[in-house]
C-alpha positions in Angstrom: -18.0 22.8 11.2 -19.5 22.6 8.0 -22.5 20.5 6.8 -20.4 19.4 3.7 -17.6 18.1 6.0 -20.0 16.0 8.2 -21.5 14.7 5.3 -18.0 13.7 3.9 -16.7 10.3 4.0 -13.3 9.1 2.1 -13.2 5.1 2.9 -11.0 2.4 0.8 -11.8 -1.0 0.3 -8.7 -3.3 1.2 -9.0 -7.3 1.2 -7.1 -10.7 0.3 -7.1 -11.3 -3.6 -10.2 -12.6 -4.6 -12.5 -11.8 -1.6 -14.7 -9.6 -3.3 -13.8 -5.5 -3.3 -14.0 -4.9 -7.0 -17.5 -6.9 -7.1 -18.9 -5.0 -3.7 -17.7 -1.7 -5.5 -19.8 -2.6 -8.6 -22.5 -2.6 -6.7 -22.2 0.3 -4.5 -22.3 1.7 -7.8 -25.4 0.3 -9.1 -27.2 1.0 -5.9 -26.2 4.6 -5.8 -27.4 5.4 -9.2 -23.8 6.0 -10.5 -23.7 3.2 -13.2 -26.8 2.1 -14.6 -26.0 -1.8 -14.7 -23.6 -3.9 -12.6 -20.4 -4.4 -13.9 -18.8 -8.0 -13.4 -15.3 -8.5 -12.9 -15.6 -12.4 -14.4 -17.1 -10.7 -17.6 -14.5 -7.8 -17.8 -17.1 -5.4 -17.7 -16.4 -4.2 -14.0 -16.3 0.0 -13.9 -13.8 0.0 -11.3 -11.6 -2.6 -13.4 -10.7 -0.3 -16.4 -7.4 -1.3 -17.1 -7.2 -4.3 -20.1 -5.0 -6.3 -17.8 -7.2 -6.2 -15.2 -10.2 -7.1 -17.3 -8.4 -10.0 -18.9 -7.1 -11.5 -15.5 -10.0 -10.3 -13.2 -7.9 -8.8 -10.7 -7.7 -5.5 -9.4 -4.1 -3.9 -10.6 -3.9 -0.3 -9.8 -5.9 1.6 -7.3 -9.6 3.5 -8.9 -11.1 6.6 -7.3 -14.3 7.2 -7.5 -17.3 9.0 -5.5 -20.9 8.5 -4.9 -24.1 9.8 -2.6 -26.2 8.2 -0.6 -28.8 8.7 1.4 -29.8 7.5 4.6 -32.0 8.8 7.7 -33.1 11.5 5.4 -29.7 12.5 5.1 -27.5 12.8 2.0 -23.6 11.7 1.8 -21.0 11.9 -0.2 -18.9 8.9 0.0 -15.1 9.1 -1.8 -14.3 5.4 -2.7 -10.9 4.0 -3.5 -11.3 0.3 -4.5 -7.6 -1.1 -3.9 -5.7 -4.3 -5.3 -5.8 -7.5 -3.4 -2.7 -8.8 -4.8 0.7 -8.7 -2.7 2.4 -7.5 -6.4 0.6 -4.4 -6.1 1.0 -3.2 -2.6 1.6 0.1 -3.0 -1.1 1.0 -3.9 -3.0 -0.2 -1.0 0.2 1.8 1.1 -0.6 4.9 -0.5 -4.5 5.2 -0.4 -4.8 4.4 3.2 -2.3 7.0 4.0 -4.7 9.1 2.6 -8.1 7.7 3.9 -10.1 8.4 6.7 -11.4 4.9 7.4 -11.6 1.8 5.2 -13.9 -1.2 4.9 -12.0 -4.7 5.1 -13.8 -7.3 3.2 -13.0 -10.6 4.0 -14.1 -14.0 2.2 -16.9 -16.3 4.4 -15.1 -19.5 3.0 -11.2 -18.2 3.3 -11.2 -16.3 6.5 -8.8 -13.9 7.3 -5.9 -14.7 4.5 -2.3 -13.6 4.2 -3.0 -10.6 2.2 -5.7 -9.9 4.7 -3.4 -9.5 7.6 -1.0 -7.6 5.4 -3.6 -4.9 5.0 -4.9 -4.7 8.0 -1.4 -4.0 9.2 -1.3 -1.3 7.1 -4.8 0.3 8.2 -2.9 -0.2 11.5 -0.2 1.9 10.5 -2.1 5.0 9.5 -4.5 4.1 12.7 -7.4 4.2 10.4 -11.2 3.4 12.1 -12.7 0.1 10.2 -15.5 -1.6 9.4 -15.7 -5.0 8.1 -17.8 -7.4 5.7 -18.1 -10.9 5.6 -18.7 -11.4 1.8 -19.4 -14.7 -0.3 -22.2 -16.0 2.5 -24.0 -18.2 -0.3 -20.7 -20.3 -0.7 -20.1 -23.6 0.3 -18.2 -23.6 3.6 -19.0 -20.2 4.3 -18.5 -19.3 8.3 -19.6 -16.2 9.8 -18.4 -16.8 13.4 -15.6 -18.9 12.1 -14.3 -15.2 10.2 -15.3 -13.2 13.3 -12.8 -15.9 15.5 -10.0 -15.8 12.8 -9.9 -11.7 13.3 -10.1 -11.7 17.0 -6.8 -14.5 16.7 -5.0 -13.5 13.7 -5.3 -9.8 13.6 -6.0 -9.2 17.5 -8.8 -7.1 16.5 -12.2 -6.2 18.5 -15.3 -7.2 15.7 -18.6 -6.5 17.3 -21.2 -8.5 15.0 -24.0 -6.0 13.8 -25.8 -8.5 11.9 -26.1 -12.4 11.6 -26.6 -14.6 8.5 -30.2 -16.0 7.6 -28.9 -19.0 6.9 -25.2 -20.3 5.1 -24.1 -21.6 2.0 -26.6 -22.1 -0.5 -29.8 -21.6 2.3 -28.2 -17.9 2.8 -31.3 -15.1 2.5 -30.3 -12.1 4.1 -29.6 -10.8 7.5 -30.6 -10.1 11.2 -29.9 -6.1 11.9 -29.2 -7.0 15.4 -29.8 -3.1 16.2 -33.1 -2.6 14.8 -33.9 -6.5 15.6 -35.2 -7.0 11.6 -34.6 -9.2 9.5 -34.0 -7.8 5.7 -34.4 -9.9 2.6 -33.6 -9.3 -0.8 -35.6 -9.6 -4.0 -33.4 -11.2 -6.5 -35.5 -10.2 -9.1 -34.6 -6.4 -9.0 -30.9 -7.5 -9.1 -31.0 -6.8 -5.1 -32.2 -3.2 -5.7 -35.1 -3.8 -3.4 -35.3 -5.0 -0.2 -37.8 -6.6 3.0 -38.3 -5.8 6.6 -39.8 -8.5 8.3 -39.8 -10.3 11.6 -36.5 -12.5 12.8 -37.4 -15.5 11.9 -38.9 -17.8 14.7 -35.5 -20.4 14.4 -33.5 -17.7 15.1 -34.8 -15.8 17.2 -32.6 -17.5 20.4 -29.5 -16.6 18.9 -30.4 -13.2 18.1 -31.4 -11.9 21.1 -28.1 -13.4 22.8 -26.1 -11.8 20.5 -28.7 -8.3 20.4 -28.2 -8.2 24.3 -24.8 -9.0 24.3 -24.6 -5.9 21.8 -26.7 -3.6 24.0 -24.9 -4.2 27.4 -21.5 -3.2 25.3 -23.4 -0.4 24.4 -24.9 0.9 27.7 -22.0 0.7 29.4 -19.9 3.0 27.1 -22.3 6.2 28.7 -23.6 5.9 32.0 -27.1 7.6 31.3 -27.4 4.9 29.0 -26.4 2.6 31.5 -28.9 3.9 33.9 -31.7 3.3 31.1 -30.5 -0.2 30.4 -30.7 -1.2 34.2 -34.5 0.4 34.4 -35.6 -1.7 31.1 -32.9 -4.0 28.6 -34.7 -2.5 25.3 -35.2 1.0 26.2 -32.3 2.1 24.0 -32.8 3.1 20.7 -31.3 2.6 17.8 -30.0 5.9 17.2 -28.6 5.8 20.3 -26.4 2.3 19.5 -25.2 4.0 16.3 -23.9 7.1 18.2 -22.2 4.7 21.2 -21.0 2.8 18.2 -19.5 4.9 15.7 -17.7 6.4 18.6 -16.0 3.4 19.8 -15.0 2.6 15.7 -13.5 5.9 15.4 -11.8 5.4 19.0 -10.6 1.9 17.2 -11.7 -0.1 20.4 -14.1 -2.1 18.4 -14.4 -3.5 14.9 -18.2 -3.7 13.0 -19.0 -6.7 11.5 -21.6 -7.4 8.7 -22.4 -10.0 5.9 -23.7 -10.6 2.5 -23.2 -12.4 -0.9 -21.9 -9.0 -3.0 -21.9 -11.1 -6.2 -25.7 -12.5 -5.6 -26.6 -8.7 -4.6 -27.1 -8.9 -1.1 -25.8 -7.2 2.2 -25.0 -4.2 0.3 -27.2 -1.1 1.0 -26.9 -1.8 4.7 -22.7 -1.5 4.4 -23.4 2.1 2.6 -26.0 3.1 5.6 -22.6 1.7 7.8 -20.3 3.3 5.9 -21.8 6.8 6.7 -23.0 5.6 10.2 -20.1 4.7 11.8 -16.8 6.1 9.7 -15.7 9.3 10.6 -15.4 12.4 8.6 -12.9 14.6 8.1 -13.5 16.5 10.9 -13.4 13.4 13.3 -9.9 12.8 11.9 -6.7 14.2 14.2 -5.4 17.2 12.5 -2.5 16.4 10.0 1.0 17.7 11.3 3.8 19.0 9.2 7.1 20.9 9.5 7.5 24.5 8.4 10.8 24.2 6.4 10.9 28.2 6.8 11.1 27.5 10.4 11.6 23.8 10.8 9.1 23.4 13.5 6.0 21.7 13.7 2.5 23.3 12.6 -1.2 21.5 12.1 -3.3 21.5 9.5 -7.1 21.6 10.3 -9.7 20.2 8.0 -10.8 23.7 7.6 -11.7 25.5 3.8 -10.7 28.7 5.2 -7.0 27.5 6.6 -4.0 27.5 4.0 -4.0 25.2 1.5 -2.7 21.8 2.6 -2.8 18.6 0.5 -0.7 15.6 -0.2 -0.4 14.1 -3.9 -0.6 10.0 -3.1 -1.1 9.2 -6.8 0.3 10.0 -10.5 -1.0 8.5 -13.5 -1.2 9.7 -17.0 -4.0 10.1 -18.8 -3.8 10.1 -22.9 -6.1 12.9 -22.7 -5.5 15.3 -20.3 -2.2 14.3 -19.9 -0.6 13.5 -15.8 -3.0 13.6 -13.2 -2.1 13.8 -10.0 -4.4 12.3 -7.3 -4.5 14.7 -4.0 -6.0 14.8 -0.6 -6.7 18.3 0.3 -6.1 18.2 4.6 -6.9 21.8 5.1 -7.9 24.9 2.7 -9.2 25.3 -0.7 -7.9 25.1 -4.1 -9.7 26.8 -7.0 -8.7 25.8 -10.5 -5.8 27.8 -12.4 -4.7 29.2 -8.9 -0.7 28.3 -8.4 0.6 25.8 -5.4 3.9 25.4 -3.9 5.4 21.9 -4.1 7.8 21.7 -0.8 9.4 18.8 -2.0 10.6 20.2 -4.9 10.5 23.6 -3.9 8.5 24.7 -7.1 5.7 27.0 -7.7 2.9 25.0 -10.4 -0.4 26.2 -11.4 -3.1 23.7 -11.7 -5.2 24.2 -14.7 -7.9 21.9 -13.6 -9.7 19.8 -10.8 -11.2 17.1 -11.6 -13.9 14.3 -9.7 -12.5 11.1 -10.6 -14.9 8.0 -11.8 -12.7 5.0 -11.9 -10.5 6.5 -15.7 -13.0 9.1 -16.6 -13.2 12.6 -14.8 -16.2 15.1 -14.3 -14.2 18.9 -14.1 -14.7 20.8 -11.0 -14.1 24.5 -10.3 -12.7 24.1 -7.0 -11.9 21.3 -4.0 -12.1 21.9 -0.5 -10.4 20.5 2.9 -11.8 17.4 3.7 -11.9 16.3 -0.1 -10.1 13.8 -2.8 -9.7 15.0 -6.6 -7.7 14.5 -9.1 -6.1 17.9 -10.6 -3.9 18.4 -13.8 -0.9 21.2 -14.9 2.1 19.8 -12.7 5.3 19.6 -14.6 7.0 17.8 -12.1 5.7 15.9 -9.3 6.1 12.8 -7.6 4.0 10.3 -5.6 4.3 11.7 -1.5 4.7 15.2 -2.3 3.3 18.3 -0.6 1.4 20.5 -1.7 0.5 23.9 -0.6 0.1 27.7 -0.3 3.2 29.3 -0.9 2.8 32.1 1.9 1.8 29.5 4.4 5.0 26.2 3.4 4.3 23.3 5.4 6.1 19.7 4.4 3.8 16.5 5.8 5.6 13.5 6.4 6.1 11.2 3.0 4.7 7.7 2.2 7.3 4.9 2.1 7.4 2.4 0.0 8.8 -1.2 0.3 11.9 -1.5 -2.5 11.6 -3.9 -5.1 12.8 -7.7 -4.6 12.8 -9.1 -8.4 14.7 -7.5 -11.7 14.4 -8.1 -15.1 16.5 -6.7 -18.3 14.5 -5.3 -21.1 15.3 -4.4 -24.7 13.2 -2.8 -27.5 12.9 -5.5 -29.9 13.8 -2.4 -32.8 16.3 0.2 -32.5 13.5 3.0 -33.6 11.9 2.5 -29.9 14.8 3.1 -27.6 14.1 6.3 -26.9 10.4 5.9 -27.2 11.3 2.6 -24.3 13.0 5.1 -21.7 10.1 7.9 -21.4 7.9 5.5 -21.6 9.4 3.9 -18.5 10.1 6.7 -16.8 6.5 7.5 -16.9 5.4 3.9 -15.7 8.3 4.7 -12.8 6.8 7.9 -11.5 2.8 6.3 -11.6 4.4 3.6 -9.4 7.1 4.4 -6.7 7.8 0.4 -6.5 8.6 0.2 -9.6 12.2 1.6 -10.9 14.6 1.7 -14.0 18.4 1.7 -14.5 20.8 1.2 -17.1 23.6 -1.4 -15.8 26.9 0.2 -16.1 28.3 -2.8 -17.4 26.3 -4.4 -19.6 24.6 -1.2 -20.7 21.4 -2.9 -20.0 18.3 -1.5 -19.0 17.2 -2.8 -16.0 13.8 -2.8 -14.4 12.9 -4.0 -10.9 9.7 -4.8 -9.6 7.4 -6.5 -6.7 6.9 -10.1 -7.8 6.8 -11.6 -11.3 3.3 -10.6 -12.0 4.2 -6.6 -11.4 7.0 -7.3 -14.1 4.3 -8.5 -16.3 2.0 -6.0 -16.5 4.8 -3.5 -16.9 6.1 -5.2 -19.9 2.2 -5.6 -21.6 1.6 -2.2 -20.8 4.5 -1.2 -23.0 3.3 -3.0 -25.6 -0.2 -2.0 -25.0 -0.6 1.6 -23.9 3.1 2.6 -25.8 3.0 0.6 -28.6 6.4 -0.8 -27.7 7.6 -4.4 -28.1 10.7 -5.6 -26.0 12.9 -8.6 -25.5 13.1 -9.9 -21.8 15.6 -11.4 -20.2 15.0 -14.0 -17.3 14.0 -12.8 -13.7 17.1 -11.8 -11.7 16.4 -11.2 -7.6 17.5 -7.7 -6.5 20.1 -9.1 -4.0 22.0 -6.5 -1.7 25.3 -6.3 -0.1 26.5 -5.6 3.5 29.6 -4.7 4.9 29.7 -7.0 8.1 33.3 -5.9 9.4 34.5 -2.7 10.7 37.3 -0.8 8.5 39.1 2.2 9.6 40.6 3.8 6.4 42.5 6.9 5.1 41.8 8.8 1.6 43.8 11.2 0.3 42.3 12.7 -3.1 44.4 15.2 -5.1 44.0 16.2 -8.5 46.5 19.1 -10.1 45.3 19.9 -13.5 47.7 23.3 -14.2 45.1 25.5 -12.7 43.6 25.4 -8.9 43.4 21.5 -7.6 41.4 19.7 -5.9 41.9 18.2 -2.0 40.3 16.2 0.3 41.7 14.2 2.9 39.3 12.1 5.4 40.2 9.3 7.9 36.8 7.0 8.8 35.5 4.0 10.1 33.0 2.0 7.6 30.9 -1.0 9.1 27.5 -2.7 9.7 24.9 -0.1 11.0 23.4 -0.3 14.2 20.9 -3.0 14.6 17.2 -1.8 13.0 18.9 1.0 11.4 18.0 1.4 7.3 19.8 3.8 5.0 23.2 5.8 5.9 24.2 5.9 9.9 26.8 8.6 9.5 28.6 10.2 12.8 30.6 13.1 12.4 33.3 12.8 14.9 35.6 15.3 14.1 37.7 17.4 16.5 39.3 20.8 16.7 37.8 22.1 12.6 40.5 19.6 11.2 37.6 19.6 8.1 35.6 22.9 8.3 31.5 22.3 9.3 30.7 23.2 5.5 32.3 20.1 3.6 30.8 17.5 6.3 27.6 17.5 4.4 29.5 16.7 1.1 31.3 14.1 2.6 27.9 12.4 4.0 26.3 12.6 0.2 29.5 10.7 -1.3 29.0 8.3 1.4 25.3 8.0 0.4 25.8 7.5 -3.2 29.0 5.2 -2.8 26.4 2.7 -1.0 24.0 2.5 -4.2 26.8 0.7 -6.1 28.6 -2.2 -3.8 31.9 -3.5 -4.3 31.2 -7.2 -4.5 28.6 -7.0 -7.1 27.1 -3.5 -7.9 24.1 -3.9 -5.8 23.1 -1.4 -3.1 23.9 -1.2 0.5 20.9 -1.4 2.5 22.3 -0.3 5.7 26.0 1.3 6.5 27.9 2.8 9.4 30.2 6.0 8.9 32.7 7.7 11.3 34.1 10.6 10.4 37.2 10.4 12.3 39.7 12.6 11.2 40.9 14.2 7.8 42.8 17.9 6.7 41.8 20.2 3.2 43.8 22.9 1.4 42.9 26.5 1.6 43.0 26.8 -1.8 42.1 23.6 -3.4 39.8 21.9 -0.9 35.9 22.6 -2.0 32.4 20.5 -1.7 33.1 18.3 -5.0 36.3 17.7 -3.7 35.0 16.0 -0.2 32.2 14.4 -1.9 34.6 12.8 -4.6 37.0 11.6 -1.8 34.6 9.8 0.5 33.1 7.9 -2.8 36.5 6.3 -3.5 37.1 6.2 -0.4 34.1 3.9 0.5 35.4 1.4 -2.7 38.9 1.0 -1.1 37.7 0.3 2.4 34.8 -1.9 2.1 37.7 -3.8 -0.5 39.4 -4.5 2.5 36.5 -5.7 5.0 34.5 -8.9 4.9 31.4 -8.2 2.8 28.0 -10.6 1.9 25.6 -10.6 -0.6 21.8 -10.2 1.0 18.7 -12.2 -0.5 15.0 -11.3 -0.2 13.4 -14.2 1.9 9.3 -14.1 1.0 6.4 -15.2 3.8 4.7 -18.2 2.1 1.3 -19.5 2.9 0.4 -22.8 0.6 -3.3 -23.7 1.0 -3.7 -27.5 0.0 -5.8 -30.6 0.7 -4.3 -32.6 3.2 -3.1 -35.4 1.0 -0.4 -33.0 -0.6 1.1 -31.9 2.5 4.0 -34.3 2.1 5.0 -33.6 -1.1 4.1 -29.7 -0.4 7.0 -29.7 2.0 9.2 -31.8 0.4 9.0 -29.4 -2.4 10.0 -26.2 -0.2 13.0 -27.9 1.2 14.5 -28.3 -1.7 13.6 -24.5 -2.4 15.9 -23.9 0.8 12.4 -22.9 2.7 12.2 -23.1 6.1 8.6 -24.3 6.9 7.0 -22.4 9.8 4.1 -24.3 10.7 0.7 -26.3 9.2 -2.3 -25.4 10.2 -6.1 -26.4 9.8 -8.5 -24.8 8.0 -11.5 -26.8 6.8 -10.3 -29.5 4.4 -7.4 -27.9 3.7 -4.4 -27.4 5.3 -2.4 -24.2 5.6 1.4 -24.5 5.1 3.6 -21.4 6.5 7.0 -20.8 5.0 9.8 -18.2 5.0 11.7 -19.2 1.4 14.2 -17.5 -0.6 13.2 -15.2 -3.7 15.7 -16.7 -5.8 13.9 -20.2 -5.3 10.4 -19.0 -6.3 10.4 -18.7 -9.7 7.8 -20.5 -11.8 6.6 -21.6 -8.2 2.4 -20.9 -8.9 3.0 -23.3 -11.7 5.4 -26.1 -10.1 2.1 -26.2 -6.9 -0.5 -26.5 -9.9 1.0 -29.5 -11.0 2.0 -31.2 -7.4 -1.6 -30.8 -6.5 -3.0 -31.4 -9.8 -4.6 -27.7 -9.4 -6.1 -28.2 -6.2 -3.8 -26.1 -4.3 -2.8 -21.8 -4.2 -0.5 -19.8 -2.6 0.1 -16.5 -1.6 3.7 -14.5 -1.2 5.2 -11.1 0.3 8.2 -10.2 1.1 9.6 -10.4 4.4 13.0 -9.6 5.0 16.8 -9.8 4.0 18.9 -12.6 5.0 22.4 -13.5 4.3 23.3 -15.8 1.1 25.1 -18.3 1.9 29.2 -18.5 0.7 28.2 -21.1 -1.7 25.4 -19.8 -3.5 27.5 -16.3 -3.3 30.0 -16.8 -5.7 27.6 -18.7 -8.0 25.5 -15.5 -8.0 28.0 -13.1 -8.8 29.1 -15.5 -11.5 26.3 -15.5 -13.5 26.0 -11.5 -13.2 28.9 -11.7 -15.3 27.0 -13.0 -18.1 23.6 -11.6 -17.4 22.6 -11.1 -20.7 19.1 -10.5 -22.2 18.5 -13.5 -24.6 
């Protein structure tokens, strides 16, 4: 294995809104020597921050790459960093960096615990089953809990944290930390902005605690290897600290156990020792299982090792576009090694591209590199066409790895250039915004002849619209928020559809007997079962008949929105020798979906969001008062400090405005945070209202 490879580690940084990444990133920076002052995201000057809006509001917004070295035990690391958004708006992006990450660091806030966003996250790291480390950050605030965080993870997230250091003191009396494995503590000078730092003795108050919590720590570790055990029995501090770290990092990488540490990012402490963490216990590439993927030459399954001298193998997770060098497309290279102005295959498209350049990202500025190897992120520029998930790879050796999905949007907005000169200008520039972000999407309403954009939450809509006007120098009318609703068949049909069409020359026939209804419970997309008998359709036109199906569902019959889930016979049906073809079969089972759903019973589907309201206990009362009028249904309250936690599942479509509405119950005292959560029935009454004011949805 290669020195480069073991010396390689791609982490992200994933937290709740507010707890501190962007800030910890700024100075990982600093302290690596990559930026020469500390950026502050309060200030707008954060590095990792580049985008206007995020400077403005002081919250992460898209995803920034960057990489730095570091050294520690005499040895020199490369660390690929990828410093994601907090808020719930701009999922994605967390989804598609941690498909692509190796291990991540989850930074939670001393004062908030383990919040909503928090657990959303950490779901995800659980999805990709990516190793973790975490860091209890704002330590100097008031109310700030170490073991109160490390109790929250072990309840609300069910995970393992080991603590590898404890506080010097909380709140305003915190001064550094106890490294329980070296039993030192380490201080930091605040007048060289926390660039150096002090080895000392634990201090003589503490000194109780720490060795419960050292031994505690030690036992874990000795009886992970049974030499060590062996040594532990004969004396309790014969083990050293390198051999901790190795015990350690194994059982992070084997995801039995999560590392805790703590600091104050913002007052410049706690940091160096997360880096000398970071490379300690995440694993490399090389620790990583190898990726899998499907030949689509030979449709079975082949691996991928992170290996320079295997076929090229890499995924793109990201596309942005760069008003420079034009789209760049963000890639993980899984095996092989990619030299600029070679050619790649694309599987999903099925094109041949040559990439021009490679480039190391820093946050929205690139240093150019003549090649990238397995094991590696870049950034690399000369596709034509490419979209966020795709595969990329040698064309003698095709390989397709499995995709990234993305959540759909829940919230819809109509927009209209506010002068006719822009309306072309309006469509690329929101088909660009659409391929950068695959939660994001455009249509024109058939109708109205509107265009339509959909989104995450209101904030995502937002920034869309002042990047137009920003980045494209494009001003637009908006029309009020509209919920992305969706519709459901929830009866079963059986139908006949006979298409003909004579036009002088050869016709067209199809004939198909089916049976449309709900899917099969947990089922998303198109359940379609071919049941036909004796070649009454020949095997060639069932796939045509499966696609009208699949694009009849994007268009519903009660109101034009999409199908999220549908069942399909095939049953029966006859063709012409002459005039039966693909078109014809796909064209038949289209209309054949609008006159049969016609005659079932069908709903219209809201998106129902997880609340969690955080207010002082004297605005409970009114707090749930409030969501039942908003048709919530109100979970639970819980405790946390002097607040109180409310838990909610509510409607979209009653959540408008809400951030403002909770300012003014609790006199700004109280905060909220929202994701979606699933798709429930509307009910009769609110149905026809809704399709009633479709009628007349009209940008203002």
């Amino acid at each position: 294995m290669s020195v480069r490879l073991l010396h390689t580690r791609n982490i992200g940084i994933m937290a709740h809104i507010d707890a501190g990444k962007t800030t910890t990133t700024e100075r990982i920076l600093y302290y690596t020597g990559i930026s020469y002052k500390i950026g502050e995201v309060h200030e707008g000057t954060a590095t990792m921050d580049w985008m206007i809006q995020e400077q403005e509001r002081g919250i992460t917004i898209t995803s920034a790459a960057t990489t730095v070295f570091w050294d520690c035990r005499d040895e020199k690391y490369k660390i690929n960093i990828i410093d994601t958004p907090g808020h719930v708006d701009f999922t994605v992006e967390v989804e598609r960096s941690l498909r692509v990450l190796d291990g991540a660091v989850a930074i939670f806030c001393a004062v908030g615990g383990v919040e909503p966003q928090s657990e959303t996250v950490w779901k995800q790291a659980d999805k990709y089953n990516l190793p973790r480390i975490s860091f209890v950050n704002k330590m100097d605030r008031a109310g700030a809990d170490f073991f109160g965080v490390i109790n929250q993870m072990k309840e609300k997230l069910g995970a393992n944290p080991i603590p590898l250091q404890i506080p010097i003191g909380e709140e305003d009396t915190f001064k550094g930390v106890v490294d329980l494995i070296t039993n030192k503590a380490i201080t930091w000078d605040d007048d060289s902005q926390g660039m150096n730092y002090t080895e000392s003795e634990v201090p003589a108050d503490m000194v109780e605690l720490v060795n419960e919590y050292r031994e505690k720590l030690i036992e874990g570790v000795a009886e992970e290897n049974e030499q060590l055990f062996e040594k532990y029995l004969a004396d309790h501090n014969s083990i050293t600290p390198d051999e901790m770290r190795g015990i350690i990092r194994k059982a992070t990488i084997e995801h039995r156990i999560t590392p805790v540490l703590c600091g104050a990012s913002f007052k410049n402490k706690g940091v160096q020792p997360l880096l000398d963490a970071i490379v300690s216990y995440l694993p490399n590439p090389s620790d990583i299982e190898s990726v899998k993927g499907i030949n689509p030459n030979t449709e079975k399954e082949e691996l991928r090792h992170p290996d320079p001298a295997e076929p090229f193998t890499a995924m793109a997770f990201k596309i942005t576009t760069d008003p420079f060098v034009g789209r760049l497309a963000f890639i993980k290279v899984y095996s092989g090694t990619l030299v600029a102005g070679s050619y790649v295959l694309n599987t999903t498209t099925g094109k041949k591209e040559r990439i021009s350049r490679i480039m190391q990202m820093h946050a929205n500025k690139q240093n150019p590199l003549q090649q990238v190897e397995a094991g590696d992120i870049a950034a690399v520029v000369g596709f034509k066409e490419v979209r966020t998930g795709d595969t990329l790879c040698d064309e003698k050796h095709p390989i397709v790895l499995e995709t990234i999905v993305f959540p759909e949007p829940v919230i819809s907005v109509a927009v209209e250039p506010k002068t006719q000169d822009d309306v072309d200008k309006l469509d690329q520039a929101l088909n660009k915004l659409a391929e950068e972000d695959p939660t994001f999407t455009v249509r024109v309403d058939e109708e109205t002849g509107q265009t339509v954009i959909s989104g995450m939450g209101e904030l995502h809509l937002e920034i869309i619209i002042d990047r137009l006007k920003r980045e494209f120098k494009i001003e637009t009318n908006k029309g009020n928020p509209q919920v992305a609703y969706k519709e459901a068949l929830v009866s079963t049909v059986t139908h006949r559809e006979v298409y003909k069409k004579q036009t002088g020359g050869r016709g067209r026939f199809a004939d198909i007997m089916f049976e449309i209804g709900p899917a099969d419970a947990g089922f998303r997309g198109l359940q379609f079962i071919n049941d036909i008998k004796g070649g009454n359709i020949p095997k060639e036109y069932i796939p045509s008949i499966e696609k009208g199906f699949r694009i009849a569902m994007q268009n519903g019959v009660l109101a034009g929105f999409s199908l999220e889930s549908l069942k399909v016979r095939l049953i029966d049906g006859s063709f012409h020798s002459v005039d039966s073809d693909q078109l014809a079969f796909e064209i038949c089972a289209k209309v054949g979906f609008r006159d049969a759903a016609k005659k079932g019973r069908n709903v219209l589907l809201e998106p129902i969001m997880k609340l969690e309201v955080n207010v002082p206990d004297e605005y409970v009362g009114d707090i749930t008062s409030d969501l039942n009028k908003r048709r919530a249904s109100v979970e639970g309250i819980d405790s946390k400090l002097r607040y109180q936690v409310v838990k909610a599942h509510v409607p979209m479509a009653e959540m408008f405005g809400y951030v403002t509405g909770l300012r003014t119950i609790t006199s700004g005292r109280g905060n909220s945070s929202m994701e979606f959560s699933h798709y429930a029935e509307l009910p009769q009454s609110l149905t026809d209202d809704v399709i009633f004011k479709l009628k007349g949805y009209l940008v203002k």
